[in-house]
NUGUKE-374089 format. One record per residue (C-alpha): x, y, z; residue number from 0. Coordinates in Angstrom, 2 decimals, padded with zeros to 5 digits. Layout:
REM residues N
[rec [X,Y,Z],NUM]
...
END
This chain:
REM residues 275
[rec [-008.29,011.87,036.84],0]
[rec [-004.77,010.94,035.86],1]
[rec [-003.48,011.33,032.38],2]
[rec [-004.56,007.97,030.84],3]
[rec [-008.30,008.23,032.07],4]
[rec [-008.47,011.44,030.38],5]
[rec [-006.70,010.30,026.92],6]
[rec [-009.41,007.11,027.37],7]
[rec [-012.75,009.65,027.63],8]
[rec [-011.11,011.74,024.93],9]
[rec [-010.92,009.28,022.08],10]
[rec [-014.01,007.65,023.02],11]
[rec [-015.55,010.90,022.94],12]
[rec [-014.21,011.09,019.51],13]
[rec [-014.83,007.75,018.30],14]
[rec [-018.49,007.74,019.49],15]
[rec [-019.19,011.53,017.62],16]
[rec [-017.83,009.78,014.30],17]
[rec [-020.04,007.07,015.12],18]
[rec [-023.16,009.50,015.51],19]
[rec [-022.33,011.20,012.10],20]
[rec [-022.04,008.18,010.41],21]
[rec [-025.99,006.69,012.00],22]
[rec [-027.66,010.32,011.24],23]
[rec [-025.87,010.16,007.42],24]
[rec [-027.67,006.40,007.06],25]
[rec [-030.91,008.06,008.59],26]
[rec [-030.43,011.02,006.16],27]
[rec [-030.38,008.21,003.43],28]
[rec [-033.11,005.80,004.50],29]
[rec [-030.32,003.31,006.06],30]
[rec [-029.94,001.16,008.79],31]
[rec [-027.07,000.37,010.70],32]
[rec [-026.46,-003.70,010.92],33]
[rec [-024.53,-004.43,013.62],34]
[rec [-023.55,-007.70,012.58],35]
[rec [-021.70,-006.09,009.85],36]
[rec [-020.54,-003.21,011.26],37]
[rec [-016.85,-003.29,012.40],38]
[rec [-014.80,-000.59,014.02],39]
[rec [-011.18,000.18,014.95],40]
[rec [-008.92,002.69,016.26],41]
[rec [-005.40,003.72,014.55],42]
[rec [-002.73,004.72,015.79],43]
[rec [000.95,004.12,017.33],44]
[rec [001.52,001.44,019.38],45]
[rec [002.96,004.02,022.15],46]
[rec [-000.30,005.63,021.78],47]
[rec [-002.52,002.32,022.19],48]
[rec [-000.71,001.95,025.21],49]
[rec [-001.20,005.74,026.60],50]
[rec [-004.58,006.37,025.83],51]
[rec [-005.63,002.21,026.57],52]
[rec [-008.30,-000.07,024.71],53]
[rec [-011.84,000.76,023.54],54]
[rec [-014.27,-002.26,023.71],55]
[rec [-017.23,-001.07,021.88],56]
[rec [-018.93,002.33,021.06],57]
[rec [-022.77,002.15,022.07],58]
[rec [-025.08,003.96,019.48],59]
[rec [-028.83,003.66,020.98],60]
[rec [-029.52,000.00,020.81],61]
[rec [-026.57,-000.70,018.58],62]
[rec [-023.22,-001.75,020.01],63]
[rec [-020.79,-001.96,017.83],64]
[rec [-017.22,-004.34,018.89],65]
[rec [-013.73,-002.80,018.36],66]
[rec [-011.23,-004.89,016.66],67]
[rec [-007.60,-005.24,016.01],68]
[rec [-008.40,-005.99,011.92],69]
[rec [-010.70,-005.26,009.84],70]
[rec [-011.01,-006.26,006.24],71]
[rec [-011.84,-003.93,003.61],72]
[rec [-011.91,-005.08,000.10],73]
[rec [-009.61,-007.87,000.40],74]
[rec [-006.67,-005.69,002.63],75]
[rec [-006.50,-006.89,006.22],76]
[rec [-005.93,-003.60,008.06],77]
[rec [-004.27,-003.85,011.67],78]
[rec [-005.00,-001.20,014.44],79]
[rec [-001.14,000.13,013.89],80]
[rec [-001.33,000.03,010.38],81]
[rec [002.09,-002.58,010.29],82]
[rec [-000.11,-004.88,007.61],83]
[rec [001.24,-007.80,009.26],84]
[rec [-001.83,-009.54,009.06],85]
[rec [-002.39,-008.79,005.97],86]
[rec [001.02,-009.70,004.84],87]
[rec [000.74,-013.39,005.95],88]
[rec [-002.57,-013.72,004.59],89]
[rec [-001.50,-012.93,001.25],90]
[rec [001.46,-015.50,001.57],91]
[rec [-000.48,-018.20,002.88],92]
[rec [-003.20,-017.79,-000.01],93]
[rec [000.16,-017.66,-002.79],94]
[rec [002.18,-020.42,-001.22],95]
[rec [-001.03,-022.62,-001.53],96]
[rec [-001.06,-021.74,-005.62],97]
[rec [002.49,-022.01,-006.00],98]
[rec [002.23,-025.79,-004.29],99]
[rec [-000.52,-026.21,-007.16],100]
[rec [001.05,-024.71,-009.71],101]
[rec [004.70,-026.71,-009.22],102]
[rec [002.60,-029.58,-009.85],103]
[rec [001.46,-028.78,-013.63],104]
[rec [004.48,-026.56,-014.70],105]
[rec [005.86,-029.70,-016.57],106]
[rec [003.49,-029.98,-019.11],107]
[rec [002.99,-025.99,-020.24],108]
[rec [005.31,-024.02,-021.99],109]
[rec [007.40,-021.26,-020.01],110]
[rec [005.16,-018.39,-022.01],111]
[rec [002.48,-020.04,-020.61],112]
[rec [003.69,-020.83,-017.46],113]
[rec [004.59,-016.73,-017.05],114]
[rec [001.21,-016.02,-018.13],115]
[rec [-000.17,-018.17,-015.62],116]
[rec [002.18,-017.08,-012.53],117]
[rec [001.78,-013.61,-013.40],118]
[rec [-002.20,-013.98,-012.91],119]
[rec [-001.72,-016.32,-010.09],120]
[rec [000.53,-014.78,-008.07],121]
[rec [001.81,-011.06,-008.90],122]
[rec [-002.57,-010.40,-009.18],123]
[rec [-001.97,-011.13,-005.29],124]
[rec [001.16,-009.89,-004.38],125]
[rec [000.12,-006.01,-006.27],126]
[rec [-003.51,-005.83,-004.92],127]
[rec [-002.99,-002.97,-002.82],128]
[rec [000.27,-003.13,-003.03],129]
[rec [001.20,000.85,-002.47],130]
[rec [-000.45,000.46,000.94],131]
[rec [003.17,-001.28,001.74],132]
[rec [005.30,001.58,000.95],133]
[rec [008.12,001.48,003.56],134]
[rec [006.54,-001.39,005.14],135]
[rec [008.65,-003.39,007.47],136]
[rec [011.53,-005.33,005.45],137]
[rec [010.26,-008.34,007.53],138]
[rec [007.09,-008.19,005.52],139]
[rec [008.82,-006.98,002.16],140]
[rec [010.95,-010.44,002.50],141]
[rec [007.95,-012.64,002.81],142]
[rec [006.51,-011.05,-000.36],143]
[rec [009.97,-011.14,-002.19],144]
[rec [009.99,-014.84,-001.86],145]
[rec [006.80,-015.55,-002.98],146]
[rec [007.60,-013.90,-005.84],147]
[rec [011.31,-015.47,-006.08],148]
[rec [009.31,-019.21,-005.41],149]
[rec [007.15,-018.37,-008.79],150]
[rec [010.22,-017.11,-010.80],151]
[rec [012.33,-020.23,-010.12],152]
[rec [009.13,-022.52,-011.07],153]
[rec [008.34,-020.70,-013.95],154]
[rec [011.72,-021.03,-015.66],155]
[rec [012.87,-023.81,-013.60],156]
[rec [016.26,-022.74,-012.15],157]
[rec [017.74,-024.02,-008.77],158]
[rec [018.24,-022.38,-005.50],159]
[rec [021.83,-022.07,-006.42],160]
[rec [021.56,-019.46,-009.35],161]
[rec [020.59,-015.95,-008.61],162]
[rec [017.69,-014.24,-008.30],163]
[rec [018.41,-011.16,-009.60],164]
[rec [019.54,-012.93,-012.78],165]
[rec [016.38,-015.15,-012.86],166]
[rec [013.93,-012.03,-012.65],167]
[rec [016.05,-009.88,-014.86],168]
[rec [015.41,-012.97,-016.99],169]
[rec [011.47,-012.36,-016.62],170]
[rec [011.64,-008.81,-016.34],171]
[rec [010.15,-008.71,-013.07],172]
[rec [010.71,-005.90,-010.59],173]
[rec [011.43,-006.92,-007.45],174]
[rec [008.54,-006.59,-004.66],175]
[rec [010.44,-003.07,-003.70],176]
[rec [010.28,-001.34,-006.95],177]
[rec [007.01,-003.19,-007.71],178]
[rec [005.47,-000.91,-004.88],179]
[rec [007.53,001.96,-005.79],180]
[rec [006.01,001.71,-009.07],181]
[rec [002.27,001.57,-007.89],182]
[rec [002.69,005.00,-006.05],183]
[rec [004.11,006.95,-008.72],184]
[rec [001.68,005.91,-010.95],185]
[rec [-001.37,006.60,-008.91],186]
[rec [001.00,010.00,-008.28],187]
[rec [000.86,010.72,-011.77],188]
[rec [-002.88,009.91,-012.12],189]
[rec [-003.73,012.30,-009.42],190]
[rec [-001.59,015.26,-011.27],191]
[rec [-003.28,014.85,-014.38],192]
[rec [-006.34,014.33,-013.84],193]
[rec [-006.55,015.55,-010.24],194]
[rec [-008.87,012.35,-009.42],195]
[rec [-009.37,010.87,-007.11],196]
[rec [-009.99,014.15,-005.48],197]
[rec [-009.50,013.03,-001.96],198]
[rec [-005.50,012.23,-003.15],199]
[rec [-005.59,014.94,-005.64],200]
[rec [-005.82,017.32,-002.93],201]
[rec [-002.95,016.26,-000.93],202]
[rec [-000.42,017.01,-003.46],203]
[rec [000.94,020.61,-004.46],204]
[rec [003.75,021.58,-006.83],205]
[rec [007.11,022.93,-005.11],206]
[rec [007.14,026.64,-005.86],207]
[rec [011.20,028.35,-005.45],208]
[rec [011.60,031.23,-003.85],209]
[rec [013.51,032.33,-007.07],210]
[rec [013.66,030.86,-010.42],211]
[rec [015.80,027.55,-010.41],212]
[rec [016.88,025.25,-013.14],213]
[rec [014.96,022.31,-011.52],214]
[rec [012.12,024.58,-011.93],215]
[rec [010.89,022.58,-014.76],216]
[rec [010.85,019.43,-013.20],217]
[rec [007.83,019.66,-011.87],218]
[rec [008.89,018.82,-008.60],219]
[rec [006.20,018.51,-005.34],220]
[rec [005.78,020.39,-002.02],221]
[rec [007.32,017.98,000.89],222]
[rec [006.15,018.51,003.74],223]
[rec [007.77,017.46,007.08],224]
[rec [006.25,014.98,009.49],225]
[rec [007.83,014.40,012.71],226]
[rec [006.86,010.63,013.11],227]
[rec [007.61,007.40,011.07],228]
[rec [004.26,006.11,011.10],229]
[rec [003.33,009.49,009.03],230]
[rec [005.66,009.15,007.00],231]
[rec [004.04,006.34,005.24],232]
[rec [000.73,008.36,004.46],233]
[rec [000.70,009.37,000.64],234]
[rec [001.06,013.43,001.37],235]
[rec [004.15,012.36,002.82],236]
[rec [005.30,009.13,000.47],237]
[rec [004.29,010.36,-003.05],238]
[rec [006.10,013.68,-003.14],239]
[rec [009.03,011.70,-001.51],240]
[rec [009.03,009.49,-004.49],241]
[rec [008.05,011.59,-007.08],242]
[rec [010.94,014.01,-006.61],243]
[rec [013.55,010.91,-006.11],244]
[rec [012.86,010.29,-010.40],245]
[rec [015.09,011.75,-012.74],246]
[rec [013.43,014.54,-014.32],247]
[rec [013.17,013.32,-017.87],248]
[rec [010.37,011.03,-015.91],249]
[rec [008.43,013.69,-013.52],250]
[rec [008.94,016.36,-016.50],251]
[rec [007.16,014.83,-019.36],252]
[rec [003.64,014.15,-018.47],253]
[rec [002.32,013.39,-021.85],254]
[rec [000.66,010.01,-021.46],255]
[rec [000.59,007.08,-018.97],256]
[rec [001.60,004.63,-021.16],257]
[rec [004.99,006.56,-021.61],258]
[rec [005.03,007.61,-017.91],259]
[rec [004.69,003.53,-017.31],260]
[rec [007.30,002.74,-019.91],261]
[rec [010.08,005.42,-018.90],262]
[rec [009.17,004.62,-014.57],263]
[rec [009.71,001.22,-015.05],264]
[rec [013.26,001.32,-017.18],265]
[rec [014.17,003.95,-014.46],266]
[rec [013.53,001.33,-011.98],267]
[rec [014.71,-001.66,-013.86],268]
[rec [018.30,000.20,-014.35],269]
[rec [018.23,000.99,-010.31],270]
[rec [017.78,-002.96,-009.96],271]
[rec [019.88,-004.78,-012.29],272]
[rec [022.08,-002.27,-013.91],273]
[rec [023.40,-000.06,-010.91],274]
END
């Protein structure tokens, strides 16, 4: 049995013991399992999908339930190398199709209204999930950035010829970067104060010197090394990253997410336009 074969058994070995846990849990609980809403798919590397090879289905008694390449859970389009390119060009297809709308009736309301409006239409979209993209390709950051950069110039109406960065300084928009930037420290700070949701909660732990330093106080967070990129994304890796890149009048003072929210976003409004 050469090397592949064996990687093969092994994670369909694996996949087909989750599967088991998850039937006897529905048994446990007076549940079916409907295979015609059941999806399934494996994660990983694409040098891995290549080593180990493809999984067609997992067979659980009379059920068989289909491997995919996406799956869709609560409106994010997840991709079997976790790239979110699918998910990406959903979300731009879906916004270019209300910004095409929306060009049409921005005569007639005011520009409060219209940033109302755009802001519902379009950053609701393009910050669902939006922490999921942290150090996503800069392929798929561009698409979103001019999405966003389409709705600025509607809203108040400049040309392609002036700049960007002056237009959403303008609207006080962070850019698609920062926007996700923002996301993860916030849902960093919610899991340090009130260490929920547990399953994130747990993943974080304060840095503890060896001998008492002035940064002591900063309250910074345990990094932990990872040896590949693709971990590097996952949030014991990316929040602590982050969280320890903000000054420490922000990471510090913990009083209350409303000044957290106030005092993250200047920091990252004065890394944008000001720097």
């Amino acid at each position: 049995m050469d090397n592949g074969h064996h990687a093969y058994c092994v994670s369909r070995k694996h996949i087909t013991d989750c599967f088991h846990a998850v039937h006897h849990w529905l048994d446990l609980n007076g549940l079916s399992l409907n295979p015609d809403k059941t999806e399934a798919i494996v994660i990983g590397t694409s040098a891995r999908h290549r080593r180990e090879g493809e999984i067609a289905a997992v067979q659980l008694g009379d059920v068989t339930v289909h491997l995919s390449n996406t799956v869709k859970n609560l409106g994010v389009i997840i991709d079997d190398t976790l790239s979110f390119n699918d998910h990406v060009n959903s979300v731009c297809r879906s916004s270019h199709f209300h910004l095409r709308a929306f060009r049409h009736i921005r005569k007639i309301v005011s520009e409060d209204t219209a940033k109302t409006v755009g802001c519902a239409m379009v950053h609701g979209r393009l910050d669902y999930c939006n922490s999921l993209l942290y150090k996503a390709s800069i392929t798929n950051i561009q698409k979103l950035q001019r999405i966003q950069n389409s709705m600025a110039r509607i809203i108040t109406g400049s040309s392609r010829t002036d700049s960007i960065t002056t237009v959403l300084a303008k609207l006080h928009w962070l850019p698609i970067q920062s926007r996700i930037q923002f996301k993860l420290a916030v849902t960093t700070y919610k899991a340090l104060t009130t260490q929920q949701p547990s399953y994130l909660a747990d993943l974080l732990q304060y840095h503890v010197p060896s001998r008492q330093l002035r940064s002591s106080s900063r309250n910074l967070l345990r990094e932990d090394c990872c040896k590949l990129k693709f971990a590097d994304r996952a949030f014991r890796h990316a929040a602590p990253t982050l969280w320890n890149s903000l000054p420490s009048g922000i990471t510090s003072n913990l009083s209350t997410l409303t000044v957290f929210k106030r005092s993250l976003k200047t920091e990252l409004y004065r890394r944008v336009f000001q720097d």
